[in-house]
C-alpha positions as CSV (number, residue, x, y, z in Angstrom):
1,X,136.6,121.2,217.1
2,X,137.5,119.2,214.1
3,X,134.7,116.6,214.9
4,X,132.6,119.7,214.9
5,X,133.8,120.7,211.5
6,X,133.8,117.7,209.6
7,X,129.9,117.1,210.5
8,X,129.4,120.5,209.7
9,X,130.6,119.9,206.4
10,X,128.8,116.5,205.8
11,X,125.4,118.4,206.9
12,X,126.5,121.3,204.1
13,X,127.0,118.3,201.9
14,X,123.6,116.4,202.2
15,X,121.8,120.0,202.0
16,X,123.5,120.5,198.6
17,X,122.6,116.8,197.7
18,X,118.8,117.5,198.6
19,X,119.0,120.7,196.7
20,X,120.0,119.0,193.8
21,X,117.7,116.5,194.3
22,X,114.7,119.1,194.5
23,X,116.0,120.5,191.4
24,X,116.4,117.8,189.0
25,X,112.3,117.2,190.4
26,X,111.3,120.6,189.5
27,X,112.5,120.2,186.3
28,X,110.6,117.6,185.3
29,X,107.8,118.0,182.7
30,X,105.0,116.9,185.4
31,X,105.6,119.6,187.4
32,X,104.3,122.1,184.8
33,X,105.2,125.9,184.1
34,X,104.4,129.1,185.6
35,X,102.3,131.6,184.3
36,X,103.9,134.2,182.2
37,X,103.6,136.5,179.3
38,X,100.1,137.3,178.0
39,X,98.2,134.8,180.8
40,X,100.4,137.0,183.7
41,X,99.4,139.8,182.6
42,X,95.9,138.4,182.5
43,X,96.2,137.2,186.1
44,X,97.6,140.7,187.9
45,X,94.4,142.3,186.5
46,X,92.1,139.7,188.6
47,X,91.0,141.5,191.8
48,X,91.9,138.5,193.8
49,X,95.8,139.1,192.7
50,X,97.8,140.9,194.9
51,X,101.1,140.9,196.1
52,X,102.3,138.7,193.5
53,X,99.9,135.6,193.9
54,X,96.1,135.2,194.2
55,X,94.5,135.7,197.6
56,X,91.5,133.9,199.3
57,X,88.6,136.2,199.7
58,X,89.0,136.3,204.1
59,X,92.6,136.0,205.7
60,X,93.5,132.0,205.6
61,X,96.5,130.7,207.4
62,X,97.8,127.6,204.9
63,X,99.4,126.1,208.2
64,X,98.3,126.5,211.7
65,X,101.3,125.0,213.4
66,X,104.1,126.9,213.2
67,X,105.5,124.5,211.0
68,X,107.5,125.3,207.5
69,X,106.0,123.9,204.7
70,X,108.9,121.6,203.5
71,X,108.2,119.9,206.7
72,X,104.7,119.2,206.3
73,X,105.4,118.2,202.9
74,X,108.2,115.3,204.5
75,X,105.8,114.4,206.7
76,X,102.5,113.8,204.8
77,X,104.7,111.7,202.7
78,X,107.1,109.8,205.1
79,X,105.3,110.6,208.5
80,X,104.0,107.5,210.9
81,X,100.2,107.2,209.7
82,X,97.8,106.3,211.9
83,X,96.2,102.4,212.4
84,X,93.7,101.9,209.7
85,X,95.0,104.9,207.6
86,X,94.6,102.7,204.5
87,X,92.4,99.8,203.9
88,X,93.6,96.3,204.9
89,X,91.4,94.6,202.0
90,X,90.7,95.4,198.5
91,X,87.5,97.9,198.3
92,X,84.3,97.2,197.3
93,X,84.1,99.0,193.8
94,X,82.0,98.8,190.9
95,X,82.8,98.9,187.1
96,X,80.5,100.6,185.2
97,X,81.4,100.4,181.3
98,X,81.6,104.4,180.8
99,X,81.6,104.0,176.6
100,X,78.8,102.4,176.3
101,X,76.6,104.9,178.6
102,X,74.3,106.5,176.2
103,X,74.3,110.2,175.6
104,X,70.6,110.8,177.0
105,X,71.4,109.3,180.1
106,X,72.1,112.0,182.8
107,X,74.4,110.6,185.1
108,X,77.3,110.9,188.0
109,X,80.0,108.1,188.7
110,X,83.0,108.8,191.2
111,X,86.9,107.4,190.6
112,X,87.7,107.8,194.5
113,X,89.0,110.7,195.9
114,X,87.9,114.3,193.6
115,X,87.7,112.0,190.7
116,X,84.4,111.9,188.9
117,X,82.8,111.7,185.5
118,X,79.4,113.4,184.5
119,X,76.9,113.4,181.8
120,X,74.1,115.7,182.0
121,X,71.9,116.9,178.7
122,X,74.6,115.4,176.8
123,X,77.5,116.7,177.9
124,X,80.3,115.1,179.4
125,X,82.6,116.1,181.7
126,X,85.6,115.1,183.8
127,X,86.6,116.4,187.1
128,X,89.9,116.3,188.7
129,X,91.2,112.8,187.0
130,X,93.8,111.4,188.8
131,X,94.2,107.7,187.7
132,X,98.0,106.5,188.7
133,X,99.3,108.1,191.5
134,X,98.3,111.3,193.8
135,X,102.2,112.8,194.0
136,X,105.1,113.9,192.1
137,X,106.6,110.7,192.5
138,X,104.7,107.6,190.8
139,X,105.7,105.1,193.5
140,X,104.0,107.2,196.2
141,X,100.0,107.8,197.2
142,X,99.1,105.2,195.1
143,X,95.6,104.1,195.2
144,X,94.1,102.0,197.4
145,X,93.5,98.6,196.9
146,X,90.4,98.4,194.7
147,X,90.6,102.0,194.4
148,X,92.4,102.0,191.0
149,X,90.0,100.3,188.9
150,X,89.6,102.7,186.8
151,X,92.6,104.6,183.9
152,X,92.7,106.9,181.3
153,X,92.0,104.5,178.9
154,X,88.4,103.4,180.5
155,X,87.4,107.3,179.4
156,X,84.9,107.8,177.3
157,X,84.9,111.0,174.5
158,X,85.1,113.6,177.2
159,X,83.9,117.0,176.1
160,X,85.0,119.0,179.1
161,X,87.5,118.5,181.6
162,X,87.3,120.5,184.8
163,X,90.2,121.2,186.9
164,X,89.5,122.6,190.0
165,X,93.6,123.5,191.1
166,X,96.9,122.3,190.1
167,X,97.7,120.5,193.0
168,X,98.9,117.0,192.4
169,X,95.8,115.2,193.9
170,X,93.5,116.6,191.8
171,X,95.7,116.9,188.1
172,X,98.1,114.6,187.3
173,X,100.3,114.8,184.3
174,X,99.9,110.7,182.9
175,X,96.4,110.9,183.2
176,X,95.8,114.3,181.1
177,X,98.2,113.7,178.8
178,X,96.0,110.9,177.4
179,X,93.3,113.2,176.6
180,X,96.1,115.6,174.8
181,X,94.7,114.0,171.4
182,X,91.3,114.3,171.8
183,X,89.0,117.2,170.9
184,X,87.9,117.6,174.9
185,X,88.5,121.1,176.0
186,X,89.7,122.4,179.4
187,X,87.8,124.6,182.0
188,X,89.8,125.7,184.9
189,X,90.9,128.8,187.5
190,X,93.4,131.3,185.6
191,X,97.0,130.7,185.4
192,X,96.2,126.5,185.8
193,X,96.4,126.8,181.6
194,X,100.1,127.2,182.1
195,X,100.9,123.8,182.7
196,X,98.3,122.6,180.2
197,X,100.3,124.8,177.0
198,X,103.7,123.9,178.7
199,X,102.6,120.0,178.1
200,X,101.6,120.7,174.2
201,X,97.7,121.3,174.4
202,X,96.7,124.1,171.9
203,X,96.0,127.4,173.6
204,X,92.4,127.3,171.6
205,X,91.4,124.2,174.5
206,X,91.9,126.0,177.5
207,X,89.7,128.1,178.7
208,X,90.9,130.0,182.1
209,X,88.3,131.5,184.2
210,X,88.5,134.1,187.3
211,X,85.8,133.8,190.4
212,X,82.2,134.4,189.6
213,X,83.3,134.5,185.4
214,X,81.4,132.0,183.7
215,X,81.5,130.4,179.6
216,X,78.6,129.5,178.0
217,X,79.0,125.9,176.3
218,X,75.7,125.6,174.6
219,X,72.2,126.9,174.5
220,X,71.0,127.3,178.3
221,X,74.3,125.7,179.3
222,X,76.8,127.5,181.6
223,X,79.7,127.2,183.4
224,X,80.3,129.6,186.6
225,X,84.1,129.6,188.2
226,X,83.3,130.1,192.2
227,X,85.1,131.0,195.1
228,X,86.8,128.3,197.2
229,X,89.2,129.0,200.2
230,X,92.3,127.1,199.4
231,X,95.7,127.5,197.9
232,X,97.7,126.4,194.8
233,X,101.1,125.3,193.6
234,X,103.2,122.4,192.2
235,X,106.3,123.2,193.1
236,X,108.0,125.2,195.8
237,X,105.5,128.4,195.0
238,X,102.5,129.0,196.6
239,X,99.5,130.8,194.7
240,X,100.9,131.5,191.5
241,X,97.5,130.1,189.9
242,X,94.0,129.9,191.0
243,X,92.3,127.5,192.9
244,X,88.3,127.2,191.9
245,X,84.9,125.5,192.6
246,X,82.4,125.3,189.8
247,X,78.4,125.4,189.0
248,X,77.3,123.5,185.8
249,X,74.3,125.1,184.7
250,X,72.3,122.5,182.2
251,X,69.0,122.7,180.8
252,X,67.8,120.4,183.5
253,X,69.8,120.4,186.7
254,X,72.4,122.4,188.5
255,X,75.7,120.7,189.7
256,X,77.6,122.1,192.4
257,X,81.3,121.1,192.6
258,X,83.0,122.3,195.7
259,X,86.8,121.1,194.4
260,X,88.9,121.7,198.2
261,X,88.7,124.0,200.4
262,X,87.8,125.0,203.9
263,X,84.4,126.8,205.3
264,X,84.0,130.5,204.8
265,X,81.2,132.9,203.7
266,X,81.7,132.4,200.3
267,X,79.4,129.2,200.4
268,X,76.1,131.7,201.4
269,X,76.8,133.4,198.7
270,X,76.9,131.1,196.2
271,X,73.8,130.0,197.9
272,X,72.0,133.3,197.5
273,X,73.2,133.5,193.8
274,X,72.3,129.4,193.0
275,X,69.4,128.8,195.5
276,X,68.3,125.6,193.3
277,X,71.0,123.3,193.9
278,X,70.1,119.6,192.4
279,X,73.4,117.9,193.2
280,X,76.5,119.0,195.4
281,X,80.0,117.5,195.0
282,X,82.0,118.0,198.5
283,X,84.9,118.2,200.0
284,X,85.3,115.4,202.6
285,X,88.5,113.8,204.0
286,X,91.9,114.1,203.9
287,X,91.4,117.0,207.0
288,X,93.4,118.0,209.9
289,X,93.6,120.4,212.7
290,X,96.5,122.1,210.9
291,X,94.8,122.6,207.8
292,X,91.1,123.6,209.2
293,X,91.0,126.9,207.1
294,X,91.9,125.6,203.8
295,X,90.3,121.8,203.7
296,X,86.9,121.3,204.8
297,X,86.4,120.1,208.6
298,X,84.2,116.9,209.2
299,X,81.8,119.4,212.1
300,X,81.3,122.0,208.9
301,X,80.7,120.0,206.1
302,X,77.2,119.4,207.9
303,X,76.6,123.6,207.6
304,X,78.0,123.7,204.2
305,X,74.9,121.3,203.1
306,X,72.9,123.3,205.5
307,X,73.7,126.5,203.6
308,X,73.7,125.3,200.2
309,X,70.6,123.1,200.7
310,X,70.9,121.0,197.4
311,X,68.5,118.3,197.1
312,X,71.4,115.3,197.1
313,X,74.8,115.6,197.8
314,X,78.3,113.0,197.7
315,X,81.2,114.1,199.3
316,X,84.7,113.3,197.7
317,X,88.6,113.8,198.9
318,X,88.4,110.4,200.1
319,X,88.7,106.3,199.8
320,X,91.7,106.5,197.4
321,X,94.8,108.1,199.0
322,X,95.9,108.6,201.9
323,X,96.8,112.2,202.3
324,X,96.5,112.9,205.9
325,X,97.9,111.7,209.3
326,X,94.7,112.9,211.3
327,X,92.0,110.5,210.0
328,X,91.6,106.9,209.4
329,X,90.4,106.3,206.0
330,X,87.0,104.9,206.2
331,X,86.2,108.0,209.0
332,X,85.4,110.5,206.9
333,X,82.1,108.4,205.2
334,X,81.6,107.5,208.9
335,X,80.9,110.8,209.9
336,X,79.2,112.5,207.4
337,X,76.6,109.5,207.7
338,X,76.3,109.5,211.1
339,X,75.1,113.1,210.8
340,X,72.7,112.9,207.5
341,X,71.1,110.1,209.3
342,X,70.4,112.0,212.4
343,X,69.5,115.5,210.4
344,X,68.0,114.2,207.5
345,X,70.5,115.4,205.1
346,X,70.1,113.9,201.6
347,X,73.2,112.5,201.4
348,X,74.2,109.3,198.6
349,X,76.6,107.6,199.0
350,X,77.7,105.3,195.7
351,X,80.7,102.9,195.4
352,X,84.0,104.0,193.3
353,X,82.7,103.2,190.1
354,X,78.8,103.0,190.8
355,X,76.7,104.8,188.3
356,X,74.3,107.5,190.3
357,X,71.1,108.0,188.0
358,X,70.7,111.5,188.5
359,X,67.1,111.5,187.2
360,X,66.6,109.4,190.1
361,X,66.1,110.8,193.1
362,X,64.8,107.1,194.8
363,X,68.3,105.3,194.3
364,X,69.9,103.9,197.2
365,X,73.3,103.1,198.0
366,X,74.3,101.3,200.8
367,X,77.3,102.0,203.6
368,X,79.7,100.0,201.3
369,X,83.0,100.6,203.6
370,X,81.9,99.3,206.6
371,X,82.1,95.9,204.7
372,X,86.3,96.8,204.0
């Protein structure tokens, strides 16, 4: 019996430990702020707000093992990974020089993972940068090998940056806080502008948007905030911000950026409403069986091109971190390929750091990984 009670007092000690431990994270900076005062109020009057956090538009299990979510959380980052789940040699990358890219030139070059850069009728924008390290904790889901080439510093004058959802994959606090002196202004989901005020940006640069709102930047230039099926939070809090995919609308071409999320019936509609799709962005890697409803399965992503028919399409969420135990990490490029090859889907697929002439519809690229 006392055995019994002295382990039960050393497993009461290490819980306390981790608790403090969890809470001296959540206070740090990079974990941002929740959304409060005037943006709160903001957010409980979006229809996809209820019961105290925003909602995907069909029922969506986050988990579909009965699993807690601290669990998953251990395991994605301390968890056995599968043979192959990184790459044993450097990538083959590319590094185009993004400053001296001139302003008429319309075109599309991805970072690895839901990193990209775009310049279309002159703007330019910057999705999801995430430069240093996909987790709270700097030493962890690092890049690859060869998958870093690029930082913050290699940015040219960005006008927009789009942030799909606060997750830590997709914005990272050392990479945006180098753009907190420039002029570029942020677009993202509502409540995500929390964390970007918390870290010192001026409330005049963030522009927050609910599904299906839209902000005109110039003349014949739009941006539309669309539905994705997904979930946000980064800290211990699900959902207390919203999770986004976006249509740039330019004078020339429409861009559709699919930012995470699993299949559902909000992709036919978007369809129906943007039936001339020029170029897709989409979600691709970094699945599993236990997340099928909110990241996109490799047997869908052929019917989300199907649906949204655009007339090229690159798929992201992969070839820089290793987020998932279900996948090895060239598979994802594997598959989708396989598939555009046999259906005749117009997929690209460009290096990390390979420009993508978007005026171009002849470019090729070739099967780069199967050379790692």
């Amino acid at each position: 019996m006392h055995l019994k009670k002295k382990y039960m007092w050393l497993i009461i000690l290490v819980i306390i430990l981790i608790c403090g431990m969890v809470e001296c994270c959540l206070m740090r900076k990079s974990f941002g702020s929740l959304p409060r005062g005037e943006r709160l109020e903001r957010i409980k009057q979006s229809p996809n707000y209820s019961d105290g956090k925003f909602q995907n538009l069909e029922p969506t299990l986050q988990l579909t093992q009965d699993k807690p979510m601290v669990y998953m959380f251990l395991k994605m980052l301390f968890g056995k990974k599968l043979d192959n789940a990184k790459p044993k040699e450097a990538l083959l990358s590319a590094k185009t020089d993004l400053k001296n890219i001139d302003r008429s030139e319309n075109v599309f070059v991805w970072f690895g993972h839901s990193s990209c850069f775009i310049q279309i009728d002159g703007k330019r924008f910057l999705i999801d940068p995430v430069f240093y390290a996909a987790s709270p904790l700097s030493s962890m889901n690092k890049p690859f090998k060869g998958a870093g080439i690029y930082t913050a510093d290699d940015m040219p004058d960005i006008d927009y940056l789009l942030i799909s959802h606060d997750h830590w994959d997709h914005l990272e606090y050392k990479t945006v806080m180098t753009l907190k002196d420039k002029p570029t202004k942020i677009i993202t989901g509502l409540g995500v502008g929390e964390h970007f005020e918390y870290w010192g940006f001026e409330p005049s640069r963030i522009i927050e948007l609910d599904w299906n709102d839209s902000i005109e930047i110039d003349v014949n230039f739009k941006v539309y905030c669309l539905p994705a099926r997904h979930f946000s939070g980064r800290g211990l809090l699900r959902n207390p911000s919203l999770w986004a995919a976006f249509l740039i609308q330019s004078p020339s071409k429409n861009i559709f950026i699919s930012g995470d999320g699993g299949y559902g019936s909000h992709f036919a509609d978007i369809a129906r409403r943007f039936p001339n799709i020029d170029f897709a962005i989409l979600e691709n890697g970094q699945y599993s069986d236990n997340w099928k409803y909110i990241h996109t399965q490799p047997d869908l992503l052929p019917e989300i091109v199907k649906v949204l028919n655009p007339k090229r399409f690159v798929t992201v969420h992969n070839s820089k971190f290793s987020l998932s135990d279900r996948h090895r990490w060239y598979e994802p490029l594997d598959r989708i390929s396989e598939v555009s090859e046999r259906n005749y889907l117009p997929l690209i697929t460009p290096m990390i750091g390979e420009k993508v002439e978007l005026d171009n519809a002849g470019q090729t690229f070739q099967k780069w990984w199967k050379n790692n």
